[in-house]
ZADO-1210 file (C-alpha; in nm, 4 decimals, padded with zeros to 6 digits):
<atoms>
<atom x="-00.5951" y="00.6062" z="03.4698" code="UNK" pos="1"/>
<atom x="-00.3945" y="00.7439" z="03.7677" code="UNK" pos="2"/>
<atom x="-00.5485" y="01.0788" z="03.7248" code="UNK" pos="3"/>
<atom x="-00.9345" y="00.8790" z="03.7299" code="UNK" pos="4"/>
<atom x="-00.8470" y="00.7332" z="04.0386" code="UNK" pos="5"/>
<atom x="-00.7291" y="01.0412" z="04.2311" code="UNK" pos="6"/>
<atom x="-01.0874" y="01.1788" z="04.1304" code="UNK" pos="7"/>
<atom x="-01.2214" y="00.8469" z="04.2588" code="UNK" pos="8"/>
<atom x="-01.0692" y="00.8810" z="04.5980" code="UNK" pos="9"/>
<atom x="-01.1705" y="01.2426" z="04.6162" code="UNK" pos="10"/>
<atom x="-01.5726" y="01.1959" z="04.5915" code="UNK" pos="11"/>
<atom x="-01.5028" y="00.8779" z="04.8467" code="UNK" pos="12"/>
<atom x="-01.3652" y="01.1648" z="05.0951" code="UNK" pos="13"/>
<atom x="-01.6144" y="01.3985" z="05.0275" code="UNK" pos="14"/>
<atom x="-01.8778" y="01.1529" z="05.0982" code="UNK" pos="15"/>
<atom x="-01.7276" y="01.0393" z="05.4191" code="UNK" pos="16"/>
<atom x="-01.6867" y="01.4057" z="05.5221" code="UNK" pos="17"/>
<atom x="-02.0990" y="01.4675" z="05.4466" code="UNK" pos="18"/>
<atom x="-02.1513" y="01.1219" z="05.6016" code="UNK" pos="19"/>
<atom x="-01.9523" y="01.2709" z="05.9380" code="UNK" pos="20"/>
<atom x="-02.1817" y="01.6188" z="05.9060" code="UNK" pos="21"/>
<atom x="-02.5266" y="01.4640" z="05.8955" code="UNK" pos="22"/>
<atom x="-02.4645" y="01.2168" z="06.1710" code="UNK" pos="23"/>
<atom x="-02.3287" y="01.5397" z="06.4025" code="UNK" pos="24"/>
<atom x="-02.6152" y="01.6890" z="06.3070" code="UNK" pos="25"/>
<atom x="-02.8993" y="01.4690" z="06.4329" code="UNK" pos="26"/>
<atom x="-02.9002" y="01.2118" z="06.1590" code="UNK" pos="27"/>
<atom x="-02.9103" y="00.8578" z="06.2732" code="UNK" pos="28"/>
<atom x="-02.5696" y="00.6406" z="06.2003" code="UNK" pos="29"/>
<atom x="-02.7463" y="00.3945" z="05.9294" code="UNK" pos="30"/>
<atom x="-02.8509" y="00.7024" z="05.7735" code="UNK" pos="31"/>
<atom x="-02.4837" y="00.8444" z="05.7066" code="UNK" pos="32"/>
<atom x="-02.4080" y="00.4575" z="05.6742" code="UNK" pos="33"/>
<atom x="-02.6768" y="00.4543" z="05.3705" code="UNK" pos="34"/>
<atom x="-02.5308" y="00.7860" z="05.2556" code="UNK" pos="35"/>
<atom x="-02.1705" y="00.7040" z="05.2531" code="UNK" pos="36"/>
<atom x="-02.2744" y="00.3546" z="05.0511" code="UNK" pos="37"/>
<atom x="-02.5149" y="00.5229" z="04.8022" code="UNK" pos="38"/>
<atom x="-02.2270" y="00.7758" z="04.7016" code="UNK" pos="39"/>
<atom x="-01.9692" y="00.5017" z="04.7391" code="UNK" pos="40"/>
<atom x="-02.1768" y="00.3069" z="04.4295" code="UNK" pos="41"/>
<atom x="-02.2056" y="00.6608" z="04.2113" code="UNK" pos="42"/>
<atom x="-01.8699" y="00.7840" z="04.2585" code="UNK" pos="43"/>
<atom x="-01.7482" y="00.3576" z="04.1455" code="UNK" pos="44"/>
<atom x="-01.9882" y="00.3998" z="03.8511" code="UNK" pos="45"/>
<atom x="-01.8610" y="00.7428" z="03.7439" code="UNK" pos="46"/>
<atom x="-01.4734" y="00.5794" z="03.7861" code="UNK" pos="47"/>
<atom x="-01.5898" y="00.2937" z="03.5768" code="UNK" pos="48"/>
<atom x="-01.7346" y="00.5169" z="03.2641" code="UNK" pos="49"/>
<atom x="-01.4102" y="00.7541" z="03.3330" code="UNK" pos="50"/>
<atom x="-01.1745" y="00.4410" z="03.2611" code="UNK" pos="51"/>
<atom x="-01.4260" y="00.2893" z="02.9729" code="UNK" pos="52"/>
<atom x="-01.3892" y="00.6058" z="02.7961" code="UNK" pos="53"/>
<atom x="-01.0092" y="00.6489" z="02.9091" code="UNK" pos="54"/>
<atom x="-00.9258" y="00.2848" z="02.7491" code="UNK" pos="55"/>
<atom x="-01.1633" y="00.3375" z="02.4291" code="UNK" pos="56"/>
<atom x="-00.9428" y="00.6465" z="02.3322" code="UNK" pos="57"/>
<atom x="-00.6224" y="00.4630" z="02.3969" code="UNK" pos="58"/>
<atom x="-00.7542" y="00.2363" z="02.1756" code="UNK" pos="59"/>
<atom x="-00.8486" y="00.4629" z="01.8684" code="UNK" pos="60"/>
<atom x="-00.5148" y="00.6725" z="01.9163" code="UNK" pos="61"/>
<atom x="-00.3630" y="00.3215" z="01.9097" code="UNK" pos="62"/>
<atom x="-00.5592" y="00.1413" z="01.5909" code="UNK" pos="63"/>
<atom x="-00.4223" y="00.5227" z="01.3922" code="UNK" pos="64"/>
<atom x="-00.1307" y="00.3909" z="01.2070" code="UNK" pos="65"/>
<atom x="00.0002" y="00.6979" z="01.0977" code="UNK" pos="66"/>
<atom x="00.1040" y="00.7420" z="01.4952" code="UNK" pos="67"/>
<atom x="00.2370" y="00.3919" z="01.5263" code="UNK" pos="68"/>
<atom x="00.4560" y="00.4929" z="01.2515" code="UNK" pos="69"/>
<atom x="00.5393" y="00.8014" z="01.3999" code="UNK" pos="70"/>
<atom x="00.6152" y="00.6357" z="01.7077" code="UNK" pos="71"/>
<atom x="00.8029" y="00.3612" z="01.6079" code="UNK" pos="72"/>
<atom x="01.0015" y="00.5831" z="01.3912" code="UNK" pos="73"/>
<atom x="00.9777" y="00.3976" z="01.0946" code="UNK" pos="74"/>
<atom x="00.6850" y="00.2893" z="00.7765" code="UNK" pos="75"/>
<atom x="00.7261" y="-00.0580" z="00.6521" code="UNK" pos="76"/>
<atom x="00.6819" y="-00.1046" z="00.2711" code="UNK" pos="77"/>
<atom x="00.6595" y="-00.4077" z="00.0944" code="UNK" pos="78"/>
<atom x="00.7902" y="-00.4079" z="-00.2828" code="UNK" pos="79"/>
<atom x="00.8286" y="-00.6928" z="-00.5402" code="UNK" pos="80"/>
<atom x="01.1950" y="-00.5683" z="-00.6510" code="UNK" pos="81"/>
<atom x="01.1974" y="-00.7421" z="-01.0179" code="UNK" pos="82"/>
<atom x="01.0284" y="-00.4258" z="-01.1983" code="UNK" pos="83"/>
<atom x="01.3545" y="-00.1878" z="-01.2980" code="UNK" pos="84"/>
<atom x="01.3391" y="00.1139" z="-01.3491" code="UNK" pos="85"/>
<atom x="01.0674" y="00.0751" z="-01.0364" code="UNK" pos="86"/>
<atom x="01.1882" y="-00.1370" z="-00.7992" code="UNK" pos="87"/>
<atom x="01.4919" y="-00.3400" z="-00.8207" code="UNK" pos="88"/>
<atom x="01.7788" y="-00.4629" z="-00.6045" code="UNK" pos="89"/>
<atom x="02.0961" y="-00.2716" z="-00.6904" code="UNK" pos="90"/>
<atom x="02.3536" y="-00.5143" z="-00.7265" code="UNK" pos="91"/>
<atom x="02.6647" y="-00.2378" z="-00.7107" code="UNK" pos="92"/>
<atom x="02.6890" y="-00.2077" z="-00.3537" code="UNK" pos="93"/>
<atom x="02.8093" y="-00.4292" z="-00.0932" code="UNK" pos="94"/>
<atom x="02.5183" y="-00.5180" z="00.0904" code="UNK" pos="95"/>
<atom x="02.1378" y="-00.5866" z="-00.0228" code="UNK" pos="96"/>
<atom x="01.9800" y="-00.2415" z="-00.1075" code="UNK" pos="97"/>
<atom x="01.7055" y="-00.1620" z="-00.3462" code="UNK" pos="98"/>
<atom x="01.6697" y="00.1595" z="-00.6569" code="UNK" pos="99"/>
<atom x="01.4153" y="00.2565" z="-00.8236" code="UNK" pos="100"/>
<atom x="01.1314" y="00.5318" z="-00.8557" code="UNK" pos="101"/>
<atom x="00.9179" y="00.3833" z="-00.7018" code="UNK" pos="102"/>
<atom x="01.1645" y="00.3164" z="-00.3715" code="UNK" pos="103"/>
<atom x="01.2858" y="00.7029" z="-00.4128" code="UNK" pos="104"/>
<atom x="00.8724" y="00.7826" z="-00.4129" code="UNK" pos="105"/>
<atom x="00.8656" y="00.5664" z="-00.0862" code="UNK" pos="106"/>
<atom x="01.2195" y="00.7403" z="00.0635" code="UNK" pos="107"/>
<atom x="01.0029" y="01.0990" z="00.0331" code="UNK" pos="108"/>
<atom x="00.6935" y="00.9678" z="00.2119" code="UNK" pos="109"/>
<atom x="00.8648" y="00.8418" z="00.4742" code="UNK" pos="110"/>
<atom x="01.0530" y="01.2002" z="00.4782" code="UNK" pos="111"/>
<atom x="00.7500" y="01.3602" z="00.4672" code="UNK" pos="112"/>
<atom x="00.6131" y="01.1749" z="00.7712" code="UNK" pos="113"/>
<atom x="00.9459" y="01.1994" z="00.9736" code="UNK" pos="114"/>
<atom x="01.0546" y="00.8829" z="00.9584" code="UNK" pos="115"/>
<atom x="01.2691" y="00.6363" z="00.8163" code="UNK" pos="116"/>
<atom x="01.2054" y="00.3643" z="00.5316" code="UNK" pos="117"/>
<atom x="01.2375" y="00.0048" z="00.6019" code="UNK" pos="118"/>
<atom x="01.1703" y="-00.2593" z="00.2761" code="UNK" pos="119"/>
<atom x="01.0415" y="-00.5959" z="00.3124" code="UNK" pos="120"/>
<atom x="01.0998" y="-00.7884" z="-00.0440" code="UNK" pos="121"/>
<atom x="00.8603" y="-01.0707" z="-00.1539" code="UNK" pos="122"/>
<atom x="00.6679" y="-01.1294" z="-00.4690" code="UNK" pos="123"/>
<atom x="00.4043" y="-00.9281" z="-00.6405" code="UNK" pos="124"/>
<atom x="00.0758" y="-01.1473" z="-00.4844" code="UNK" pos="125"/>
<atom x="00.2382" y="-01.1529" z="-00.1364" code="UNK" pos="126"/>
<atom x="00.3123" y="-00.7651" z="-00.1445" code="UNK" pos="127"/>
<atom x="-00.0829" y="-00.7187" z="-00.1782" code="UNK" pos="128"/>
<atom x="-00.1829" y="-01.0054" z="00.0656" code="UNK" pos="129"/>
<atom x="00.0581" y="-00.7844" z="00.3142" code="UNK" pos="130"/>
<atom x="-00.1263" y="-00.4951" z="00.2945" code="UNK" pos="131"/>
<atom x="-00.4561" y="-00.6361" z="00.2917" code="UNK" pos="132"/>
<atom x="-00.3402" y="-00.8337" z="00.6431" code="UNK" pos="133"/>
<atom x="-00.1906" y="-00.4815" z="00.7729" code="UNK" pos="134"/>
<atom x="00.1127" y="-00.6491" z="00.7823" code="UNK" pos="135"/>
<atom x="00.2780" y="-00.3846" z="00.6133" code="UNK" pos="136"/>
<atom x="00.2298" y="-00.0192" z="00.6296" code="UNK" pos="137"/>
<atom x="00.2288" y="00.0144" z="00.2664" code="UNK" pos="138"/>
<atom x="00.3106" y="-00.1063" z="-00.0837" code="UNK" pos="139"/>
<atom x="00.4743" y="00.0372" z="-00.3910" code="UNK" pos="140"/>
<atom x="00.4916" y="-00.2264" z="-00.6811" code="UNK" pos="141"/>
<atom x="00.3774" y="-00.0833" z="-01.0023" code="UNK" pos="142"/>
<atom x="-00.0256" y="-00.1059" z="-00.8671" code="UNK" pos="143"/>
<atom x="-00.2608" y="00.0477" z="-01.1040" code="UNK" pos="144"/>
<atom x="-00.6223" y="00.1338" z="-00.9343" code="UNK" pos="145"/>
<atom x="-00.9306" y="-00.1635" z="-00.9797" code="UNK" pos="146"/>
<atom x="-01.2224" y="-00.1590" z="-00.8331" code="UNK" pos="147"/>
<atom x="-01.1179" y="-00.4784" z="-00.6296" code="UNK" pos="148"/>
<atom x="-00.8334" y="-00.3244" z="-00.4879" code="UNK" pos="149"/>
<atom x="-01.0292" y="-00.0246" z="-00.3934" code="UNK" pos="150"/>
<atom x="-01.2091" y="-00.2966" z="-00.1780" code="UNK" pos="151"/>
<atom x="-00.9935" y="-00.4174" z="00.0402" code="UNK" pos="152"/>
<atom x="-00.7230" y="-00.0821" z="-00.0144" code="UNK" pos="153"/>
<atom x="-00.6524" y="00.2245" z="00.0412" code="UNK" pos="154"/>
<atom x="-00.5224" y="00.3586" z="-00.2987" code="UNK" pos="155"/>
<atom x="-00.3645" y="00.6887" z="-00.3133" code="UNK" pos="156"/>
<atom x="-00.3655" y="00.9369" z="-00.5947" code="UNK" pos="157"/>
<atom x="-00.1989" y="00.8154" z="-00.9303" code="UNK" pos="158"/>
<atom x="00.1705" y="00.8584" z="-01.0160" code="UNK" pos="159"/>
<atom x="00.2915" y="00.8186" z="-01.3523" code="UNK" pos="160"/>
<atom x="00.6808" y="00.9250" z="-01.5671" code="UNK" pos="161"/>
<atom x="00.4493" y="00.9753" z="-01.8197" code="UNK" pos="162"/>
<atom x="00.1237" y="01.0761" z="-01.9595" code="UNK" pos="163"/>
<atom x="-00.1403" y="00.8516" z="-02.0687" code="UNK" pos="164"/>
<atom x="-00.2004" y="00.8783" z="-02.4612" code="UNK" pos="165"/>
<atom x="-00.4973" y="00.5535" z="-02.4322" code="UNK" pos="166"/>
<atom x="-00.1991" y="00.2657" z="-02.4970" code="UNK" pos="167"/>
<atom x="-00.0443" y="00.2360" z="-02.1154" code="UNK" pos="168"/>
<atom x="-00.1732" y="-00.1399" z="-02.1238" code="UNK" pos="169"/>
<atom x="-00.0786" y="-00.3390" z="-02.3797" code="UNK" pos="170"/>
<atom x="00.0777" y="-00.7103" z="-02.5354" code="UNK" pos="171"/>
<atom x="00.4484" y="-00.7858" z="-02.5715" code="UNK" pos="172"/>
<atom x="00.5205" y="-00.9994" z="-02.8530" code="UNK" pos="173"/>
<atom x="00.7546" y="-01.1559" z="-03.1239" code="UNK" pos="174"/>
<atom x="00.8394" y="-00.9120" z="-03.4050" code="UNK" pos="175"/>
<atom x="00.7511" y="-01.1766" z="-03.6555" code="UNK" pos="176"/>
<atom x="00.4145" y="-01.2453" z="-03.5188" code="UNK" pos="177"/>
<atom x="00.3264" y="-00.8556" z="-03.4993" code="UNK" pos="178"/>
<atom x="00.1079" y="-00.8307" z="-03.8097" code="UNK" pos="179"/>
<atom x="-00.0398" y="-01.1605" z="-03.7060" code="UNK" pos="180"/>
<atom x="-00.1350" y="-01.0908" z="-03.3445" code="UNK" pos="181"/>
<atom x="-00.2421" y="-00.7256" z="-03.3932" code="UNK" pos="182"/>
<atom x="-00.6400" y="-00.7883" z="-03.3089" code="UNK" pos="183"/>
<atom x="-00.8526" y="-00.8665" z="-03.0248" code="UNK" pos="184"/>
<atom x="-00.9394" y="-01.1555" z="-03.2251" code="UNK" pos="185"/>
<atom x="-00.6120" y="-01.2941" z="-03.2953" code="UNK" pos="186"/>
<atom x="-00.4928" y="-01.3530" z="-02.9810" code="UNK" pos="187"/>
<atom x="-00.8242" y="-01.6093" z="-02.9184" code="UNK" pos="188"/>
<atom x="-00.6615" y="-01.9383" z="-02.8271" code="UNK" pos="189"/>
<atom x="-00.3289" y="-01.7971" z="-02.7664" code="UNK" pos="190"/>
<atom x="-00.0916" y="-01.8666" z="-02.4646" code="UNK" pos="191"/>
<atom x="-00.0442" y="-01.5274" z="-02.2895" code="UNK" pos="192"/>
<atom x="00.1292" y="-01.5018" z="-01.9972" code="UNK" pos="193"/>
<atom x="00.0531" y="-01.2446" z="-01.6630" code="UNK" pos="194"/>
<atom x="00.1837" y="-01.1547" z="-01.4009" code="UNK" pos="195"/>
<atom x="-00.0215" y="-01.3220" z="-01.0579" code="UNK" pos="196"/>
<atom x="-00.2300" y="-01.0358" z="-00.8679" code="UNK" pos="197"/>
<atom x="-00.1033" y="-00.7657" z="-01.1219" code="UNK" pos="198"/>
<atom x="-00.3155" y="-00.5394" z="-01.3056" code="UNK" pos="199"/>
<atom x="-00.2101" y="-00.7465" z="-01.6767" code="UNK" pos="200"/>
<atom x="-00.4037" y="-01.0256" z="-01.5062" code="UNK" pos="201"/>
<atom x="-00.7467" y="-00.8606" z="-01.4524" code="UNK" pos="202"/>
<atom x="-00.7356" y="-00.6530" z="-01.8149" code="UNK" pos="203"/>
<atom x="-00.6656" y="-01.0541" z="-01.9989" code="UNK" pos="204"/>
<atom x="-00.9218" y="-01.2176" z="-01.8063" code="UNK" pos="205"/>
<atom x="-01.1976" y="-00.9368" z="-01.8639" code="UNK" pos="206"/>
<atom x="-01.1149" y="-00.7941" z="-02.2297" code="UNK" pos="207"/>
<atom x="-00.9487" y="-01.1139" z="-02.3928" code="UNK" pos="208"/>
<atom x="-01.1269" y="-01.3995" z="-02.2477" code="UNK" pos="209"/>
<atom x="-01.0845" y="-01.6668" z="-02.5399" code="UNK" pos="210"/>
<atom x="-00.7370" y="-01.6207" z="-02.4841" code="UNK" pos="211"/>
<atom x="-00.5078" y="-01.8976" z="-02.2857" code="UNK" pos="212"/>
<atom x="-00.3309" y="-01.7222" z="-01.9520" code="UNK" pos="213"/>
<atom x="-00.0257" y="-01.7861" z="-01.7940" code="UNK" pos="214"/>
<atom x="00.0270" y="-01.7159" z="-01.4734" code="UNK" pos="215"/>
<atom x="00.3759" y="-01.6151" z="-01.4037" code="UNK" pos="216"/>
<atom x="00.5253" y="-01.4615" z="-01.0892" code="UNK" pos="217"/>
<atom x="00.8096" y="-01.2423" z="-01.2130" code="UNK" pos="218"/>
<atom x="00.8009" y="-01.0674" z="-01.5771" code="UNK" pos="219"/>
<atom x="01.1570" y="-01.1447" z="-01.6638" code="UNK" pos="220"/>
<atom x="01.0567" y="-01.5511" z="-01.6949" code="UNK" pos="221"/>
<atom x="00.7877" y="-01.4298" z="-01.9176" code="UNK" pos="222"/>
<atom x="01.0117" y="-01.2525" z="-02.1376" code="UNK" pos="223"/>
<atom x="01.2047" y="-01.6010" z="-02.1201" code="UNK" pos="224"/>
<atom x="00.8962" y="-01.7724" z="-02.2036" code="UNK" pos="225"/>
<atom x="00.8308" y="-01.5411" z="-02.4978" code="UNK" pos="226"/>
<atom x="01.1615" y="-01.5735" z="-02.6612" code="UNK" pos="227"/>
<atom x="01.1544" y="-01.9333" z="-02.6369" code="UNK" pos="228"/>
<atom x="00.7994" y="-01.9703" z="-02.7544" code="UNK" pos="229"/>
<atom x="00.6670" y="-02.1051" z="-02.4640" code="UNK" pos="230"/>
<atom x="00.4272" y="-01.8178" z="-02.4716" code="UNK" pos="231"/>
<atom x="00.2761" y="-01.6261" z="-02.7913" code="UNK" pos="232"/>
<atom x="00.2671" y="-01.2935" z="-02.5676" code="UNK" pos="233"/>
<atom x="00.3240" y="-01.1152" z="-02.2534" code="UNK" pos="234"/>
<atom x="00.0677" y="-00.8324" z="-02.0651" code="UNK" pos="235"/>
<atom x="00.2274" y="-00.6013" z="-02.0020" code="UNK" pos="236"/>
<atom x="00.2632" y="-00.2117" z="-01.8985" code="UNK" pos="237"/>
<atom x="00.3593" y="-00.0673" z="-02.2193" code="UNK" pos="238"/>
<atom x="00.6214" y="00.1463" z="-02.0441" code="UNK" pos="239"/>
<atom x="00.7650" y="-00.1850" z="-01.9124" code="UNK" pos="240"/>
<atom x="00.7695" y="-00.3652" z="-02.2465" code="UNK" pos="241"/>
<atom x="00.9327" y="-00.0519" z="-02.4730" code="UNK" pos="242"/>
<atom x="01.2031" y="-00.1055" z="-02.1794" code="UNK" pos="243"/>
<atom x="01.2369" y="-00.4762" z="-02.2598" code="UNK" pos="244"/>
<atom x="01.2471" y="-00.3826" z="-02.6279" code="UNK" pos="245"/>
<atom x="01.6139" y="-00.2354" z="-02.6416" code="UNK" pos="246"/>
<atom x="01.7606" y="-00.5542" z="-02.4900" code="UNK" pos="247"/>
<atom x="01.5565" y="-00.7850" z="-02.6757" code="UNK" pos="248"/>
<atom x="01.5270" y="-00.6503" z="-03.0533" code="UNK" pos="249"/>
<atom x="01.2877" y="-00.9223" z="-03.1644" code="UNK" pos="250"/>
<atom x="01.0083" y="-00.8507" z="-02.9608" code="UNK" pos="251"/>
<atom x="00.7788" y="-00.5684" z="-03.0169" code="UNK" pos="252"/>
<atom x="00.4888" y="-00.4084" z="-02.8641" code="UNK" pos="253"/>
<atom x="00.1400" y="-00.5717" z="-03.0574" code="UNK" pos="254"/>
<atom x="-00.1241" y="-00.2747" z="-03.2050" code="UNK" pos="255"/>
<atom x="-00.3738" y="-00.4354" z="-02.9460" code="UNK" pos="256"/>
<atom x="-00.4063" y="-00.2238" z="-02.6331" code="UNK" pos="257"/>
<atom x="-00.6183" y="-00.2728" z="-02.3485" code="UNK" pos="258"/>
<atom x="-00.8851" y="-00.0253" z="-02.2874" code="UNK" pos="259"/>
<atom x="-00.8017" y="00.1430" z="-01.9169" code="UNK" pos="260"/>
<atom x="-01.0076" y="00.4304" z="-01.7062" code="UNK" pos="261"/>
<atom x="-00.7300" y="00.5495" z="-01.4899" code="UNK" pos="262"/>
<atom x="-00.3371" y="00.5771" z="-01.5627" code="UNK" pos="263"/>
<atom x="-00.0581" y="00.5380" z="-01.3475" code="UNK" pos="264"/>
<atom x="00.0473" y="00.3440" z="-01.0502" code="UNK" pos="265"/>
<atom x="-00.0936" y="00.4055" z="-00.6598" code="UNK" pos="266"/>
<atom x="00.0208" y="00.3501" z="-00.3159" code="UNK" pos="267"/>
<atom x="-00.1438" y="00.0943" z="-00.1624" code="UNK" pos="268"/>
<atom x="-00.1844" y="00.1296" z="00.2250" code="UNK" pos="269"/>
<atom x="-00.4141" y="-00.1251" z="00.4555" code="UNK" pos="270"/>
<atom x="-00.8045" y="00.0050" z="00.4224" code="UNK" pos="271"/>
<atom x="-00.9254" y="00.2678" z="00.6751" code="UNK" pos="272"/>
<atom x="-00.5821" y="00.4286" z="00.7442" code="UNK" pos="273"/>
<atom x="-00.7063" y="00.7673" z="00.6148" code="UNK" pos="274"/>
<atom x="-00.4610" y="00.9592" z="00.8022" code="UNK" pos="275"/>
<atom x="-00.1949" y="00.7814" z="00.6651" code="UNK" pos="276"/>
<atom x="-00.3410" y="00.8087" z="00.2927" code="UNK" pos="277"/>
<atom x="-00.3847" y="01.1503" z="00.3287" code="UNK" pos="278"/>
<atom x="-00.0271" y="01.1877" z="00.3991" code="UNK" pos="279"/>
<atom x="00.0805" y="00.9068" z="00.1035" code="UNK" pos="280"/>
<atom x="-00.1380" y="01.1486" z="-00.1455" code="UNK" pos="281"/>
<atom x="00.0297" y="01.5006" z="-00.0213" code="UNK" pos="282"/>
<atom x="00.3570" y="01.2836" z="-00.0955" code="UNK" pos="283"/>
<atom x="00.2512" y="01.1882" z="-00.4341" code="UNK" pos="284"/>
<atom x="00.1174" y="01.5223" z="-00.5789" code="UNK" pos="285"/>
<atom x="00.4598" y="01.6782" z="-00.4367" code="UNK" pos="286"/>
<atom x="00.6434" y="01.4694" z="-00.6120" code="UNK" pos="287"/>
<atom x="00.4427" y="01.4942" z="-00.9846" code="UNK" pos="288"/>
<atom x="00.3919" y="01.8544" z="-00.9403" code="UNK" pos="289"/>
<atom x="00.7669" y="01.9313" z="-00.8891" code="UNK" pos="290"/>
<atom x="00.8928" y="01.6552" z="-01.1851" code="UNK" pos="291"/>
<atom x="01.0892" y="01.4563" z="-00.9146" code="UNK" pos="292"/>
<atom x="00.9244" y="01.1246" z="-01.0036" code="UNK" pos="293"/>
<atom x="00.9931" y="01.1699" z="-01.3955" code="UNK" pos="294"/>
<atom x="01.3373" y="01.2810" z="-01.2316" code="UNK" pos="295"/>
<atom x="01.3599" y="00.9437" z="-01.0142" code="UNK" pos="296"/>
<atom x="01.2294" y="00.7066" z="-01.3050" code="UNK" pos="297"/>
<atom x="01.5091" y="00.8337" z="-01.5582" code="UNK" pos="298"/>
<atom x="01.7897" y="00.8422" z="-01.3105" code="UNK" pos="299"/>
<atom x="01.6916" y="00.4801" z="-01.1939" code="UNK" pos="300"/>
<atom x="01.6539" y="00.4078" z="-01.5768" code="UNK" pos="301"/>
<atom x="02.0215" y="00.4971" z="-01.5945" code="UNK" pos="302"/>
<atom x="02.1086" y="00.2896" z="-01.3115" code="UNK" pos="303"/>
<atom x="01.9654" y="-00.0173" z="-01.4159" code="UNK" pos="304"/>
<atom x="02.0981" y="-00.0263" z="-01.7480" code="UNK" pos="305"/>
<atom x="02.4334" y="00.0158" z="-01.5610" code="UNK" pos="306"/>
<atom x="02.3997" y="-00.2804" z="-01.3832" code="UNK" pos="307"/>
<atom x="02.2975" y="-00.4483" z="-01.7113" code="UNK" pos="308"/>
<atom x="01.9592" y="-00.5376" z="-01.6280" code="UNK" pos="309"/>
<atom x="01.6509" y="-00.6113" z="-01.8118" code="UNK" pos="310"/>
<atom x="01.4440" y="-00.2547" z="-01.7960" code="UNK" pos="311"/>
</atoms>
């Protein structure tokens, strides 16, 4: 802006100074008057597009959030920290501070960008809802890609401990009741319970729609639920529910999996920010192509199990 108005004043001078030549040169006063005022008008309208184009690239370097991040030296992520060995609050330590693969994942992003890594806890629905908003800069929570997230997200490249053998996506359930609910079919009319916003939810609804759903907000209720019969299964990451397994002997994974394209979870960043993705996705192959997430996921396996809780 300053350096717009310098050139401002600069044609205003120049016209003043040609204004002064043609009326010492036989030109009348109104027409060095007219001259000044006609130059006056172009040299305002030039300012004007000058400072219109000035504010319109503030604005685009400002709306890029990978330099907001950069300059306020720091990338907010919003987790849902009931998911061990992905995200969970380790209890050890004096103050409130959260393990897991999926926060070690986040730690190297924000490395990678230069910056440093601040958490914001809340549930699995509101972590999404932030991102959506922009109120958060990004999201790790155990997202797997759907087309309705690719809607209103930016989803980065997938990220997995393991690799996908076609069963990633599948139904915790009572040992007993194994044989029993082992079919599509069987489950018709059953209670099963998912967790809100989560990927479980979508894959119910779509591939076992005669089935009952409960909506539950944090996977360790379900479990709960399940033991208790309050539930006749759980959806469930099949990762997730092998974990759940070893503490609870009973239950067992059901022969029914859920047919998925992709495997893996994803970064979820607010839409648009393709800077920022592009960064997330460098990030994310890094880390799969050197092992350091499968390196993460079983040293925050340890962890958990440490702290004696449900992984």
């Amino acid at each position: 802006m300053k350096k717009t108005m310098m050139k401002k004043y600069a044609v205003i001078g120049m016209t003043a100074m040609m204004a002064a030549v043609l009326y010492g040169c036989g030109g009348s006063a109104a027409e060095a008057q007219q001259a000044l005022e006609q130059d006056a008008q172009t040299a305002a309208a030039s300012s004007a597009a000058e400072d219109t184009e000035a504010e319109a690239a503030g604005e685009s370097e400002a709306g890029n959030r990978l330099e907001q991040i950069k300059a306020a030296g720091k990338i907010v992520m919003a987790t849902s920290p009931d998911f061990a060995p992905y995200e969970f609050e380790n209890i050890s330590g004096a103050g409130k501070e959260y393990a897991g693969s999926d926060i070690e994942l986040a730690k190297y992003i924000a490395e990678k960008i230069g910056v440093e890594l601040e958490i914001q806890a809340m549930d699995f629905a509101a972590c999404q809802a932030a991102v959506t908003t922009g109120a958060v800069d990004m999201s790790l929570a155990g997202y797997s890609a759907t087309p309705e997230r690719e809607e209103s997200m930016g989803l980065s490249h997938p990220y997995s401990e393991e690799a996908d053998d076609g069963k990633s996506q599948g139904i915790l359930v009572k040992k007993e009741r194994a044989e029993e609910l082992s079919t599509a079919e069987a489950f018709s009319g059953k209670t099963i319970a998912a967790q809100n916003g989560a990927l479980q939810q979508t894959l119910l609804s779509e591939q076992l729609p005669e089935a009952n759903m409960e909506t539950i907000i944090n996977v360790n209720d379900a479990v709960m639920m399940l033991t208790t019969d309050k539930v006749d299964g759980i959806a469930i990451a099949t990762s997730v529910g092998e974990q759940y397994m070893e503490n609870y002997p009973d239950l067992v994974m059901s022969d029914f999996y859920f047919e998925i394209e992709s495997a893996g979870s994803v970064v979820a960043v607010p839409k648009g920010e393709d800077e920022l993705l592009a960064v997330v996705n460098e990030a994310v192959d890094e880390a799969m192509e050197k092992g350091l997430y499968k390196q993460w996921y079983d040293e925050s396996l340890e962890l958990a199990k440490s702290l004696g809780l449900d992984v």
